[in-house]
MARROPA-891241 format. One record per residue: residue in three letters; x, y, z of N, C-alpha, C, O in turn. Coordinates in steps of 0.05 Angstrom, whole numbers, plus 5000, padded with zeros to 4 digits. Example, Ala and Ser with C-alpha at 12.3 -4.5 7.8 and 13.67 -1.06 7.14 Angstrom:
% MARROPA-891241
Ala526448865156524649105156526449345156528549345169
Ser525749555142527349795143525850015157526850235161
***
This chain:
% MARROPA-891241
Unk273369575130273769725105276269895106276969965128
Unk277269955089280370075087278970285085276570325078
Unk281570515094281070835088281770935065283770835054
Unk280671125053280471225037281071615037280171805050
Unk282971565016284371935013283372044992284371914973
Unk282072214983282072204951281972514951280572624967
Unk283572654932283572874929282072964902283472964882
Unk279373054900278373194873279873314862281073464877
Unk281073334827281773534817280673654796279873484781
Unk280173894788278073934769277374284765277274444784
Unk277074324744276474644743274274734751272474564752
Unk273874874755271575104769268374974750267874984726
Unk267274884766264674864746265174494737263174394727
Unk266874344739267574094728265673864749265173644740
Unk264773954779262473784783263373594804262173404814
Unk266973744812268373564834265173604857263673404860
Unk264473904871262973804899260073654895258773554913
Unk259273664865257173444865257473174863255673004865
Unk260273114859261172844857261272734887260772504891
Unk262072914908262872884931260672774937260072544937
Unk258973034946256372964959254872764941252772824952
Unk254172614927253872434909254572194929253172054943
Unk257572194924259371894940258571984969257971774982
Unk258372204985257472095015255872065013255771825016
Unk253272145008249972035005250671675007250771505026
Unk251271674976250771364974253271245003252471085021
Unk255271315003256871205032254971165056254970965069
Unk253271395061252571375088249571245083248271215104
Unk247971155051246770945060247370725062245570565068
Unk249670665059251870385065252570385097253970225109
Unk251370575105253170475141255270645140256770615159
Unk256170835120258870945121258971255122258771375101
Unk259271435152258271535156261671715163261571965166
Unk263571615164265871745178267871855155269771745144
Unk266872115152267272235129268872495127267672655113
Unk270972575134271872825137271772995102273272915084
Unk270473145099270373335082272073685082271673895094
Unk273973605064276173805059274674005035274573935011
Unk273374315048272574415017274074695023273074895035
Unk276174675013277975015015276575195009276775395024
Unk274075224981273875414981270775514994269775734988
Unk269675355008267775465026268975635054267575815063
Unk271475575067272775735077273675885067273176055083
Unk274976005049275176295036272576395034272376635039
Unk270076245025268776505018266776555047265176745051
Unk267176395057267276475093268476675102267276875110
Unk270376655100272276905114271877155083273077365082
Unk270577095069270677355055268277515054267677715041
Unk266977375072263677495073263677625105261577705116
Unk266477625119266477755144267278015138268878075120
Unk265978235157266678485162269578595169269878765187
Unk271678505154275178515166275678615145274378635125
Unk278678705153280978725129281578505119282478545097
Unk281578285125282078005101280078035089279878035064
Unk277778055110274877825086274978035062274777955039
Unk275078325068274878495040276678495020276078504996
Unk278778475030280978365009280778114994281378094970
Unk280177945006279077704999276977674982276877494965
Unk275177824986271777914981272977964947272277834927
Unk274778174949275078314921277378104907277378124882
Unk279177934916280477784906279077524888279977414868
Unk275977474905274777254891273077354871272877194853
Unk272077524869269877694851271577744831270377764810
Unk274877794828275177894796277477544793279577594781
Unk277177324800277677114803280677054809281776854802
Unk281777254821285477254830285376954843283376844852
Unk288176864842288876684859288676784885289077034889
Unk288176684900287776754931290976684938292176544922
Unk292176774958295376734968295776544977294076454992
Unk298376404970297976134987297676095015296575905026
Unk298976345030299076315057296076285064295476125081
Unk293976445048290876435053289776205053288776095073
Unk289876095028289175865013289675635039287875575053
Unk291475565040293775295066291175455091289075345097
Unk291675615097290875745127288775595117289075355122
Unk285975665100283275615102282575225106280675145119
Unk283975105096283774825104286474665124286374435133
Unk288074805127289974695147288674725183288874575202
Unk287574945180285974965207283974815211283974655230
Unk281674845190279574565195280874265199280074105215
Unk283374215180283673935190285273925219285573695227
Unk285874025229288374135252285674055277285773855291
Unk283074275278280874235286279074075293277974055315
Unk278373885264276673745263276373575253274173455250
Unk279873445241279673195236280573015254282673055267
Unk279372825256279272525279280272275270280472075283
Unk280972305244282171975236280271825217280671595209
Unk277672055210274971945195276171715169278071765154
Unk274471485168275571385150276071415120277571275107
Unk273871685108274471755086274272115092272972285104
Unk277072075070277672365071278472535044280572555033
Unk275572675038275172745019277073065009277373205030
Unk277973174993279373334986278073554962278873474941
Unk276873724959275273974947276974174939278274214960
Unk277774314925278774574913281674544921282874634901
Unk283774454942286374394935287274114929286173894930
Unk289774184922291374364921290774474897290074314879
Unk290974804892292174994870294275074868294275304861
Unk296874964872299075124868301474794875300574574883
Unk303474834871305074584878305374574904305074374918
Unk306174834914307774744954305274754957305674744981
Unk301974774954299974724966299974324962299374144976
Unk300574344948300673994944302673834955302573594960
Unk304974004959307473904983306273895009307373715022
Unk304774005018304074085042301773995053301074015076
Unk300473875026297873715035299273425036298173255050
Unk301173375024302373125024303873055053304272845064
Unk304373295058305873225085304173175110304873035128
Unk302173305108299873335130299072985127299272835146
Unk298172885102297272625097299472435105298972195105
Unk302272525113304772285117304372305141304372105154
Unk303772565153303472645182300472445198300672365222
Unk299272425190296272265198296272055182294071965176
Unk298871915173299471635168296671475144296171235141
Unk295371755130294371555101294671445095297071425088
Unk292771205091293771025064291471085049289371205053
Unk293170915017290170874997289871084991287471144990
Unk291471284984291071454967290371544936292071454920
Unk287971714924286471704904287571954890287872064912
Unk288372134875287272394853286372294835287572144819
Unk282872414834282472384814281572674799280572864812
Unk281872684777282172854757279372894738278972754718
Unk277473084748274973024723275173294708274973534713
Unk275673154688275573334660274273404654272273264657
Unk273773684638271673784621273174024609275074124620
Unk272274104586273374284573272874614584271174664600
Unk274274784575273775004587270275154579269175274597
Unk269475144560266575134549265275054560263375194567
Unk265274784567263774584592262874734620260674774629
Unk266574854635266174914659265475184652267175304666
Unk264175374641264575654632261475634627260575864626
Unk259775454624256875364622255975314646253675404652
Unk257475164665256875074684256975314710255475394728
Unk258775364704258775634724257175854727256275954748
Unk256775934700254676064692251476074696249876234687
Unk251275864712248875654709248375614737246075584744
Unk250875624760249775574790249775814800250075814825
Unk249676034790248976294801250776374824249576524840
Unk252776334829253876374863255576654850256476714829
Unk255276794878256677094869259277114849259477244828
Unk261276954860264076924855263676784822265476884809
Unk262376634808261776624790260476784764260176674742
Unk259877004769257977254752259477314731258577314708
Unk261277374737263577614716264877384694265477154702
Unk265177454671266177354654269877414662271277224656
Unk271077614673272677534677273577424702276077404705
Unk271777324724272577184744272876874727274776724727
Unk270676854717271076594705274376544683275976354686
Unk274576664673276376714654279076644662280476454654
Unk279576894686281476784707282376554712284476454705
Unk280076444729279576214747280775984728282575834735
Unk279375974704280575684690283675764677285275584670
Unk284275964675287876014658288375924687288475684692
Unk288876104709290675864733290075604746291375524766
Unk287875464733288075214744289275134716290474924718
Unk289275244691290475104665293275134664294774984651
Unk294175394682296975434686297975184701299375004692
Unk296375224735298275104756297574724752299474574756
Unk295874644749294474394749296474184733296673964744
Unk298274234706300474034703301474004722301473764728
Unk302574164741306174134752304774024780306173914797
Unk302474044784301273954816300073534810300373334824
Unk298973584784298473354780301973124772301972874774
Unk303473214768306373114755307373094778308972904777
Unk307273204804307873234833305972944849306872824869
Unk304172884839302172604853303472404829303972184838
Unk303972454801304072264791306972174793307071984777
Unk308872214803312172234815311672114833313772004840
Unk309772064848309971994875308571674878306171654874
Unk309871504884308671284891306471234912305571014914
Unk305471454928303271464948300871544938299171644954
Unk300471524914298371584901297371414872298771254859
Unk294971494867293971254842292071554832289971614843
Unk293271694812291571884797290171834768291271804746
Unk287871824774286371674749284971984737284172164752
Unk284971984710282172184696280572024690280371804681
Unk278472304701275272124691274272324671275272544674
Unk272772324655271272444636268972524648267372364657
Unk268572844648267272914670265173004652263073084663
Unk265373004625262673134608260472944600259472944578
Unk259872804618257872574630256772654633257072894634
Unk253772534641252472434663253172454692254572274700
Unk252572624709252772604740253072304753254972224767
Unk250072134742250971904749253071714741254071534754
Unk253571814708255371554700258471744712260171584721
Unk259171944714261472034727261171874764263271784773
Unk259471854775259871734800260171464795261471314810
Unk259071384774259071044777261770914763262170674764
Unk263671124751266071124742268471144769270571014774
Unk266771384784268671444811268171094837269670964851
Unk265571084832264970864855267270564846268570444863
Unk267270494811268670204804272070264814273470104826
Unk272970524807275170614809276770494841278470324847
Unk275070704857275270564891274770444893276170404913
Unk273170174890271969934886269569884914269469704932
Unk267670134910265870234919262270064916260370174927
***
């Protein structure tokens, strides 16, 4: 079976990490078990739940929904893959890139560990959608009307010029999916896509 790169893209609440865990479930009842999972922002809110001068800065950067810095942002998944990736044959991508040199830099890491078959896919939903949705999984960083608020103006800011950056690029195949579905019919859209 060929490897597989795929980078989620999608606003806060749009259903990218249920899609994930969704496609490894069904992968690893297929025998397909070699799965590196990239989720940036479970490392930030890792390091923001530690007793330091980052995690509190951090702590208060995610609660009123700031961009986190890029130097932060790169650090929180450049170390796990540096760590703990082995060559898995699918390699899934969660919360980056947000910013463009975050997407230069994940590109380079992926030229660097010789990817192929590279995926962005893009699940849409309107800001009402993810503003329901968020609302709805209770996680701290989600509460405040203006963390939420935040959160979708800079992925509505930065998200053209990062997606125009994959779609420029011949090492990639960036498809939108219509993400105000069905859980299942959004996976069974993601599964024909990869030809899963």
């Amino acid at each position: 079976m060929n490897e597989y790169t795929i980078i989620f893209i999608g606003k806060s609440g749009s259903g990218k990490g249920t899609q994930i865990k969704v496609l490894s479930d069904f992968l690893q009842s297929q025998g397909n078990s070699d799965i590196y999972y990239l989720q940036s922002g479970q490392g930030l809110r890792e390091l923001s739940s530690q007793e330091s001068y980052s995690g509190t800065l951090l702590n208060d950067a995610l609660m009123h929904g700031k961009l986190v810095p890029t130097a932060v942002a790169i650090w929180s998944w450049v170390d796990g893959i540096v760590k703990r990736f082995v060559g898995q044959k699918f390699f899934f991508v969660d919360g980056a890139p947000r910013k463009l040199n975050e997407a230069m830099i994940l590109d380079e890491l992926f030229d660097f560990y010789e990817r192929k078959n590279r995926f962005v896919l893009t699940i849409d939903v309107s800001d009402e959608w993810a503003k329901d949705k968020l609302k709805n999984r209770g996680r701290k960083d989600d509460m405040s009307d203006e963390s939420i608020l935040s959160r979708l103006e800079w992925f509505n800011t930065n998200s053209p010029e990062i997606l125009s950056f994959f779609k420029n690029s011949r090492k990639y195949n960036v498809i939108s999916i219509n993400g105000e579905q069905t859980i299942e019919k959004v996976q069974e859209e993601i599964r024909k896509i990869l030809g899963l």
